[in-house]
C-alpha positions in Angstrom: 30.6 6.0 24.9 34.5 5.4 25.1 36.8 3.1 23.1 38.3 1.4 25.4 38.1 -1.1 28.3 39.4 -1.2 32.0 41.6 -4.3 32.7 39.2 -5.5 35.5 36.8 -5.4 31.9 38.8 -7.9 29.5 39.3 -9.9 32.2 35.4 -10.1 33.2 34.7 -10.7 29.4 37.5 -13.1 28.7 36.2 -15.1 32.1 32.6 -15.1 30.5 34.1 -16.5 27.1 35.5 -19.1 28.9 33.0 -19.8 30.7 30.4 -20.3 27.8 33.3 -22.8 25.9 34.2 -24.8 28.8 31.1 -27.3 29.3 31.3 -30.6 29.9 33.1 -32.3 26.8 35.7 -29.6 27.3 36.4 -31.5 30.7 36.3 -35.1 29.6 37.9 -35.2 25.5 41.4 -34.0 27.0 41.8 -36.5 29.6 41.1 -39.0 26.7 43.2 -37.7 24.5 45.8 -37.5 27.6 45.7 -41.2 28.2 45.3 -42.5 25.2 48.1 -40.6 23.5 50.9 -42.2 25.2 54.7 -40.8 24.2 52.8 -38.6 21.6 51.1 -36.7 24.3 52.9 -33.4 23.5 52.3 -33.5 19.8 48.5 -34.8 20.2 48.1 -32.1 23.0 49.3 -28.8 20.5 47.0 -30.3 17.5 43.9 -30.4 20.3 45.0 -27.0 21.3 45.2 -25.5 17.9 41.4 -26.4 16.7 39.9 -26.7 20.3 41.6 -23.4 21.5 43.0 -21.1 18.7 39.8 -21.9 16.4 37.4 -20.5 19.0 39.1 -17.3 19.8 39.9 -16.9 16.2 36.2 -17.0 15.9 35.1 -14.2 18.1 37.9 -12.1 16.8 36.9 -12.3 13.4 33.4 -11.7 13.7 34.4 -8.1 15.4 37.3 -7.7 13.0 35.1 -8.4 10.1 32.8 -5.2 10.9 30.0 -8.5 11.7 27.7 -8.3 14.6 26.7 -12.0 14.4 27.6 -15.3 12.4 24.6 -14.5 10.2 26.4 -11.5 9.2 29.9 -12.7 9.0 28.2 -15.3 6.6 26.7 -13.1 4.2 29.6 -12.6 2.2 29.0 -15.7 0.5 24.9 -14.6 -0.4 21.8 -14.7 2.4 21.2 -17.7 1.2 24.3 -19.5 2.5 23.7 -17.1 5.2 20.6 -18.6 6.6 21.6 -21.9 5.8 24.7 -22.1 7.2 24.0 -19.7 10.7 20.4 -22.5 11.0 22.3 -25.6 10.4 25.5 -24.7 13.1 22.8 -22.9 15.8 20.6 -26.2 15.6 23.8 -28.6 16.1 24.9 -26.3 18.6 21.9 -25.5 20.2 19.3 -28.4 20.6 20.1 -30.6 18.4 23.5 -32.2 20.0 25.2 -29.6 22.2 23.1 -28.6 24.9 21.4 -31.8 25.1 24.9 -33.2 25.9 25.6 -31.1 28.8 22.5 -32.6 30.4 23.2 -36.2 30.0 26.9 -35.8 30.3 26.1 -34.0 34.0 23.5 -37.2 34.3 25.8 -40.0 33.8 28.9 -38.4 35.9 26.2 -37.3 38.9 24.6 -40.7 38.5 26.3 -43.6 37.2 26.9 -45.2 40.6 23.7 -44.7 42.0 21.5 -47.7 40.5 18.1 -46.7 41.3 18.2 -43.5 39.6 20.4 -44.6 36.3 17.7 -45.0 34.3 15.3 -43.7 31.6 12.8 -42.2 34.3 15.8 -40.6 36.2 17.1 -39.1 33.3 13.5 -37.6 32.6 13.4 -36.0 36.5 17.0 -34.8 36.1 16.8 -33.0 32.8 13.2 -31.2 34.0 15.6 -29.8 36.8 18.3 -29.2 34.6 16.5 -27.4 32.2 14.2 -25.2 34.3 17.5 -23.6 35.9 19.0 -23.3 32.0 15.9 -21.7 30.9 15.8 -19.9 34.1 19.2 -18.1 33.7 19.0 -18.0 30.3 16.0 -16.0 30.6 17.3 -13.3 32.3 20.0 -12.2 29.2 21.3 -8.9 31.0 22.9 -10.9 33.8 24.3 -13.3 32.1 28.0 -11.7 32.3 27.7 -12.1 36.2 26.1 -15.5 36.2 28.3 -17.0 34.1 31.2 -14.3 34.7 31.5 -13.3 37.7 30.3 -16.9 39.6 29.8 -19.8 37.9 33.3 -19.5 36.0 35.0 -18.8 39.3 33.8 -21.5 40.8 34.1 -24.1 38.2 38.1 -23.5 38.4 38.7 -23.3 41.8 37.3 -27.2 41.9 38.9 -28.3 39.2 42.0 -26.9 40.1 42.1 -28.6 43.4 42.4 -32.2 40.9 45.2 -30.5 38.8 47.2 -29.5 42.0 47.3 -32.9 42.9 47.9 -34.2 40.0 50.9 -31.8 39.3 52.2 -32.8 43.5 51.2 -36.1 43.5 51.7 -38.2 40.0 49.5 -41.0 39.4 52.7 -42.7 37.8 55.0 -41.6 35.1 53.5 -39.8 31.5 53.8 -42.1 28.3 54.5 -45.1 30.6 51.4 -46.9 28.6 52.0 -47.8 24.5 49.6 -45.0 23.0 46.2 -46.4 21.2 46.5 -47.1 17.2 45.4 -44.0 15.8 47.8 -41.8 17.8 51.0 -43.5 17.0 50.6 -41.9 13.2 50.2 -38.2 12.5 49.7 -37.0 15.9 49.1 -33.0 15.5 46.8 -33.9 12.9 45.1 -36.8 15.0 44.8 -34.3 17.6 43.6 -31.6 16.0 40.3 -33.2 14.6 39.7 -34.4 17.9 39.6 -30.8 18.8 36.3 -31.0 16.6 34.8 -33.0 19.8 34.4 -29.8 21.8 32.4 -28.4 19.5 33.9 -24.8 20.2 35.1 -23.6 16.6 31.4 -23.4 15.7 30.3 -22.3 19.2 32.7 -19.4 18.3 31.0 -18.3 15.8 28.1 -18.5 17.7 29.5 -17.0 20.9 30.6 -14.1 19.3 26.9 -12.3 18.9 26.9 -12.8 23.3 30.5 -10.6 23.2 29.6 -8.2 21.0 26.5 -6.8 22.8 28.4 -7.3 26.5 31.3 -5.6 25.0 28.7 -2.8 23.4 26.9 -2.9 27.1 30.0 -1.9 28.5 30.3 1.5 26.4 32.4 0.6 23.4 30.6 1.4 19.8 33.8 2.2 17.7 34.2 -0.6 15.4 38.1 -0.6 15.4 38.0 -0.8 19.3 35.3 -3.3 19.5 38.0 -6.2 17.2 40.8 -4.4 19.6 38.7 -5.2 23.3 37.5 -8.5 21.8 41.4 -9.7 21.0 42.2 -8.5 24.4 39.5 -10.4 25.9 40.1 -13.5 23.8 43.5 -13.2 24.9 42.7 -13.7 28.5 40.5 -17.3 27.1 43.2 -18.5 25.1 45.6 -18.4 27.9 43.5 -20.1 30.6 42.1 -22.9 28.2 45.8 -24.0 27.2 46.5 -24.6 31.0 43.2 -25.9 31.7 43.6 -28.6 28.9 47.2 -28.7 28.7 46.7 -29.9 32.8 43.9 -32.1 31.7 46.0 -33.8 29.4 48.6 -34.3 32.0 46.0 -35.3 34.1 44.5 -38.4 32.0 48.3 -39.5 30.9 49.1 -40.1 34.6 45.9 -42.0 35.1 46.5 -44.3 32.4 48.6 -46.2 35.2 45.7 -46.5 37.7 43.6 -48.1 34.7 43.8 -51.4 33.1 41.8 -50.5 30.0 41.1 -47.2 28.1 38.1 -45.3 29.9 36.2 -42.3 28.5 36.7 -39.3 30.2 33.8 -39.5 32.4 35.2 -42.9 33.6 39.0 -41.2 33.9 37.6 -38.2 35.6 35.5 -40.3 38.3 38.5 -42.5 38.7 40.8 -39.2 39.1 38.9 -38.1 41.6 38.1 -41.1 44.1 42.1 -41.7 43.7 43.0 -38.4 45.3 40.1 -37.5 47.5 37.9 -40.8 48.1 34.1 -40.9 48.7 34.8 -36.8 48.7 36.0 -37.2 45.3 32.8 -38.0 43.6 30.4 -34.8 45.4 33.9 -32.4 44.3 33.3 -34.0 40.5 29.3 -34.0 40.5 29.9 -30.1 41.6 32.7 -29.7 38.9 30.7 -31.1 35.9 27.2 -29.8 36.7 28.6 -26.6 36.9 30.4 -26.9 33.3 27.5 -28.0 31.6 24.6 -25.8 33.2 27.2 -22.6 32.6 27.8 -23.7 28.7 24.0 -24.9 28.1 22.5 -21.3 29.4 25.1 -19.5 26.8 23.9 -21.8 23.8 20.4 -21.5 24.7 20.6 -17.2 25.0 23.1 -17.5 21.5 20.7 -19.5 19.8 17.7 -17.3 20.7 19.1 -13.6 20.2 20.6 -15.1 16.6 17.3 -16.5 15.9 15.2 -13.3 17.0 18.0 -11.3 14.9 17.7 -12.9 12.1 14.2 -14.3 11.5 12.3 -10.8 11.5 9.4 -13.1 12.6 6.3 -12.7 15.8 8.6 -14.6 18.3 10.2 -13.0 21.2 14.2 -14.0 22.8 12.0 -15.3 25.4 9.9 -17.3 23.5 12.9 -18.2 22.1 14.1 -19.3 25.0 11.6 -21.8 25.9 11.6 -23.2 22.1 14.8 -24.0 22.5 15.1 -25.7 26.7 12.2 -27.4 25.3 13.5 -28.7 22.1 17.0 -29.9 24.2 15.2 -31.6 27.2 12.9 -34.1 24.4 16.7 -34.5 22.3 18.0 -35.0 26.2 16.2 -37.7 27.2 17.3 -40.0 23.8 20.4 -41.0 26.1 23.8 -39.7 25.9 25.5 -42.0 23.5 22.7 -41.5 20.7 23.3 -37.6 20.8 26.7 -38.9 20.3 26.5 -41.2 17.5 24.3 -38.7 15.6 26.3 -35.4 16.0 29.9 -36.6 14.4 28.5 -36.9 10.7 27.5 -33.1 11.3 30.6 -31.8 13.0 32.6 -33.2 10.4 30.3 -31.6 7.6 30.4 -28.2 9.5 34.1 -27.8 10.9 35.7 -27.4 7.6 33.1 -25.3 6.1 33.4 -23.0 9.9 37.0 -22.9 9.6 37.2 -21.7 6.1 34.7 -19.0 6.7 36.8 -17.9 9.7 40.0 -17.8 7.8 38.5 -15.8 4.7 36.5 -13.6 7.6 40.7 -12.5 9.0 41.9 -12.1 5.1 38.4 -9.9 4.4 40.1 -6.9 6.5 42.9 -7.1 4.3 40.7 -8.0 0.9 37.1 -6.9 1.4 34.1 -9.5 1.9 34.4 -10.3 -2.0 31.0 -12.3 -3.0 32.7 -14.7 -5.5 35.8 -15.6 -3.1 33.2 -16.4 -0.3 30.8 -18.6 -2.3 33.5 -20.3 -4.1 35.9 -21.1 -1.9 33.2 -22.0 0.8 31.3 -24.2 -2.0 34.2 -26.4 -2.8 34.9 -26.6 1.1 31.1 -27.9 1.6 31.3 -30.1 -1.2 34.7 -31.9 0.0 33.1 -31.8 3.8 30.7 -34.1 2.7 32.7 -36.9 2.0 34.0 -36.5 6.0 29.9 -36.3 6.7 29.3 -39.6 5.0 32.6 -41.3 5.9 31.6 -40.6 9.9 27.8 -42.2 9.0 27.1 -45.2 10.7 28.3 -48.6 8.5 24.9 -50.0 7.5 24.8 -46.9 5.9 27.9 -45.9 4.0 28.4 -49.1 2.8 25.7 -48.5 0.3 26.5 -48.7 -3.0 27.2 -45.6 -4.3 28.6 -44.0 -1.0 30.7 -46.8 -0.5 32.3 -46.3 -4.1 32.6 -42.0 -3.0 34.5 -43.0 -0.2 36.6 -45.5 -1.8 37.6 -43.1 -4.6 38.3 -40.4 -2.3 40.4 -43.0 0.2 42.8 -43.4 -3.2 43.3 -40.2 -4.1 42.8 -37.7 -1.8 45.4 -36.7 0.4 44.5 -36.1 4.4 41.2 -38.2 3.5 42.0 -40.7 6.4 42.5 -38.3 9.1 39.8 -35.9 8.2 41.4 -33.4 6.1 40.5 -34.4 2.5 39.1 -30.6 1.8 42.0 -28.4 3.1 44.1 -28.9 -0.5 40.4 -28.4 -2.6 39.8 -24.8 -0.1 43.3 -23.8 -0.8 42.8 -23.8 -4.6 39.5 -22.7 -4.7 40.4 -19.5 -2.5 43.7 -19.2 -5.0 41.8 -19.3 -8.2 38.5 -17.4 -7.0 40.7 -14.6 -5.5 42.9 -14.4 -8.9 39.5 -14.6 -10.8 38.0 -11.7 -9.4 40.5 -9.6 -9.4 41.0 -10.0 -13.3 37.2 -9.5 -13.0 37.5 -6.6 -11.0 40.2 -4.8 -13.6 38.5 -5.8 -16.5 
């Protein structure tokens, strides 16, 4: 055992953290935001970094720093049965309930969209059966998964898509901010941008990432539990710094091709648009290559996080294997409901779990300097949950909250909640509720 890694080691670690973040929406929601965003590009693109970037690494960091193996650990401060409600609800909207099903019909509609014979319901059937037999393949196969996704697929993935920022960077599409920016980016910016961070889905992913780093990290000979926080910073380190540029040049990237568009595209559109621009007919087999890539790399990672967490925690007759097929299973039937209905159905979730996820990695970084303390967790984190709801029903489809009595919540908290528009109702609520809780059990504490 030693307590310490080699360079050449942070670097393979960081590339595999990178590599299980950077799927599919990680490629596309910049290059929105980059286009859309107009003269507020650089404000937009620092509030996208901060929860899409920062968040994530934060994540991983605090699980190890926390003395926590897994997010069902790092959870338990609040009781076991927050615990298993809150590590089941993230996994599944993580796992096979939105987020690997997305990488297969993401990969789908970019490979496919031209090709009229094979956009359909039966097309998307054959391709996720392939797409999900070389997920479940991989994912199978959990002791390689640092040189599959590592040492290869990561690799790979970035020397593609850094042939598009190159030419980008040489070769301008037309001048940045040139196009007025859309409606909800000309007000509060950072803030705009940083819930459309929650789009990548990567601040929960951390959290669930962080069980795949551990044990890789553990693998490699580390056990001290100082060292193990120490290598993971290090390694997060290496991440952070090569998802800025990635996303910092996608963002460039999708402002200079607001001036080869007439409308605003979503990314897939952009990217496809990118790409025949520069590099013709070659342009599309370069992108097909690029985004299959992302989203096979990200969906084996959720589908081996979801089933060691699940073994881990559920001391039940079902292997990680078993696990394994559970899960490709359960994200091919979700799969084949179409992309923009995984869509639809995941916001109301994300914005119910990203406040609750943040909080819980904030209190995780103050619980080196405070302790876990029970009734700091489940206070603070019950308030949060109770002011994430209103996001949760406010991102519900209209038929819906315009019912009655959700209609009136969300009017009552439209006229007196500050950051309620953009998303950010339950930041002042946390704030007082980790304030008062903390002072609370402290006098507790002395008493």
């Amino acid at each position: 055992m030693r307590n310490k890694l080699k360079l050449s080691e942070n670097l393979l670690i960081g590339s595999l953290l990178f590599g299980l973040f950077f799927g599919a929406g990680n490629l596309i929601f910049p290059l929105e935001i980059g286009q859309r965003s107009g003269a507020n590009l650089f404000p937009v693109t620092i509030g996208f970094l901060a929860s899409a970037v920062s968040l994530p690494i934060l994540a991983v960091v605090a699980t190890a720093a926390s003395d926590s193996e897994s997010l069902f650990d790092l959870s338990k401060g609040a009781g076991k049965k927050f615990a298993y409600f809150f590590t089941t609800l993230l996994y599944l909207a993580i796992g096979p309930g939105f987020a690997i099903p997305r990488t297969a019909t993401t990969s789908y509609e970019v490979i496919f969209e031209g090709f009229k014979n094979f956009y359909n319901p039966v097309g998307l059937f054959i391709f996720s059966v392939v797409f999900f037999l070389a997920v479940l393949f991989f994912s199978i196969k959990k002791a390689s998964l640092i040189d599959t996704i590592g040492k290869y697929m990561t690799p790979i993935f970035l020397i593609l898509l850094s042939l598009l920022l190159v030419l980008s960077i040489f070769k301008p599409m037309g001048p940045i901010g040139a196009k007025g920016a859309a409606p909800k980016y000309l007000v509060s910016p950072f803030a705009v941008g940083f819930v459309d961070g929650y789009n990548t889905l990567d601040a929960p992913a951390g959290l669930a990432f962080a069980i795949i780093i551990i044990s890789n990290i553990k693998n490699l000979g580390v056990s001290d539990k100082k060292s193990m926080a120490f290598e993971t910073f290090k390694s997060g380190i290496v991440c952070l710094i090569a998802m800025s540029i990635i996303y910092s040049g996608l963002a460039f990237m999708g402002a200079g091709s607001a001036n080869i568009m007439d409308d605003f595209e979503n990314g897939a559109v952009i990217l496809a648009k990118i790409s025949s621009h520069y590099l013709g007919g070659l342009g599309h087999l370069i992108l097909s290559v690029i985004v299959f890539i992302a989203c096979l790399k990200t969906a084996i990672g959720l589908v081996s996080a979801c089933s060691e967490m699940f073994e881990d925690m559920f001391k039940i007759n079902i292997s990680y294997k078993q696990y394994c097929y559970i899960f490709t299973g359960l994200s091919f039937l979700v799969a084949n409901l179409g992309l923009k209905q995984i869509i639809s159905l995941s916001v109301p979730v994300l914005m119910f779990i990203y406040p609750i996820s943040i909080v819980l990695i904030l209190l995780s970084i103050l619980s080196i300097y405070m302790g876990k303390r029970k009734r700091v967790y489940q206070i603070t984190l019950g308030v949060t949950s109770l002011f994430a709801l209103l996001d949760f029903i406010k991102a519900l489809p209209d038929p819906i909250k315009n019912i009655g009595l959700l209609d009136s919540i969300l009017t009552f908290g439209e006229n007196t909640l500050p950051g309620f528009k953009i998303g950010f109702a339950w930041i002042i609520p946390a704030l007082l509720a980790f304030v008062i809780s903390y002072l609370i059990d402290r006098k507790y504490i002395r008493n």
